[in-house]
N, C-alpha and C positions, 0 to 999 in steps of 0.2 A: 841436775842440781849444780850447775857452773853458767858465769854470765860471765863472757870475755872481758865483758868491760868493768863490773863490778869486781872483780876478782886480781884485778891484774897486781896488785898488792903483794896476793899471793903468790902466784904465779912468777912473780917479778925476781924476787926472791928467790925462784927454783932456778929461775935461767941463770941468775945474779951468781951462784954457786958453781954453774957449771963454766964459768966465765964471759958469760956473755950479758952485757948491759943493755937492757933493751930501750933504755934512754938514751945511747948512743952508738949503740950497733945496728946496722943492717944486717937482716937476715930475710931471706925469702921466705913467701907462706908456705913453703912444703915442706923449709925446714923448723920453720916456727910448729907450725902444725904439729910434724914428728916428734920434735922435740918435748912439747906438750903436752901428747901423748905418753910418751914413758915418763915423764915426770906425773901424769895423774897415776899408773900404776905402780908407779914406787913410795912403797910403805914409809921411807924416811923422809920424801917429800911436805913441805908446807902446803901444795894442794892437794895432797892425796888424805892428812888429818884434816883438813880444813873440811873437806866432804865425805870423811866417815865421822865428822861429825855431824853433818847436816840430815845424811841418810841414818842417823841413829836408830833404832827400835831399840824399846826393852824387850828383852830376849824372854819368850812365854815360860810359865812355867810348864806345861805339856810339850816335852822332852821331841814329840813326835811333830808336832806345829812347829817347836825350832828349827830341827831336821827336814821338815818338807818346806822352810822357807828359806835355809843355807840351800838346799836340792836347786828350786830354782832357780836361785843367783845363781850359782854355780853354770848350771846349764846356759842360762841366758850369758853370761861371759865364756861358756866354749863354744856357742855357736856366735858372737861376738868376734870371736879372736881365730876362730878357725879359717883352714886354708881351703881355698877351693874344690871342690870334688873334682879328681885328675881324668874322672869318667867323663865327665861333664866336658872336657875341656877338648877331651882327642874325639868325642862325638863331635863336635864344634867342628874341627880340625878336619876331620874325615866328610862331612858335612861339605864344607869350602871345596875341598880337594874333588867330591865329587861334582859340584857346582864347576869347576874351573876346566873338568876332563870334559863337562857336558857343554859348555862354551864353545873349549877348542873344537869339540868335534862339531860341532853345529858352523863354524865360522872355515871347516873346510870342505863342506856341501858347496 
């Protein structure tokens, strides 16, 4: 629910505060990007009301349908924002490491 180009209004504005002009500042994409980013999840941000009002629902009366539709925002933003499984990573890791013993030893045959 954001169009970079339709929005930059908003958007404009967020960087506009943090002092940066984006009518006359250079900034690289990684940090435009970043920057972006924590301005769409800050609650005081102009793009962050601008699209909870876009994503609006009336909230159900069946207390249990609200609950299991907060449930999966919720989830879907901590597997969103989560960090990488560190399992996953020294697997990797160990993985190479054994690729790299089995190299050397092959290259002194």
């Amino acid at each position: 629910m954001f169009d970079i180009n339709l929005d930059y209004k908003y958007y404009y504005a967020d960087f506009y505060k943090l002092g940066i002009d984006l009518n006359k500042t250079y900034i690289d994409w990684w940090t435009f990007n970043s920057l972006l980013e924590s301005i769409m999840i800050d609650e005081n941000s102009t793009m962050y009301k601008v699209i909870s009002y876009r994503t609006y629902e009336k909230p159900s009366k069946n207390i249990k349908i609200q609950e299991e539709k907060e449930h999966k925002f919720r989830m879907s933003m901590k597997r969103k924002y989560a960090l990488p499984n560190m399992n996953d990573s020294e697997n990797a890791l160990e993985k190479l490491w054994s690729y790299v013993e089995k190299k050397a030893g092959e290259n002194k045959s």
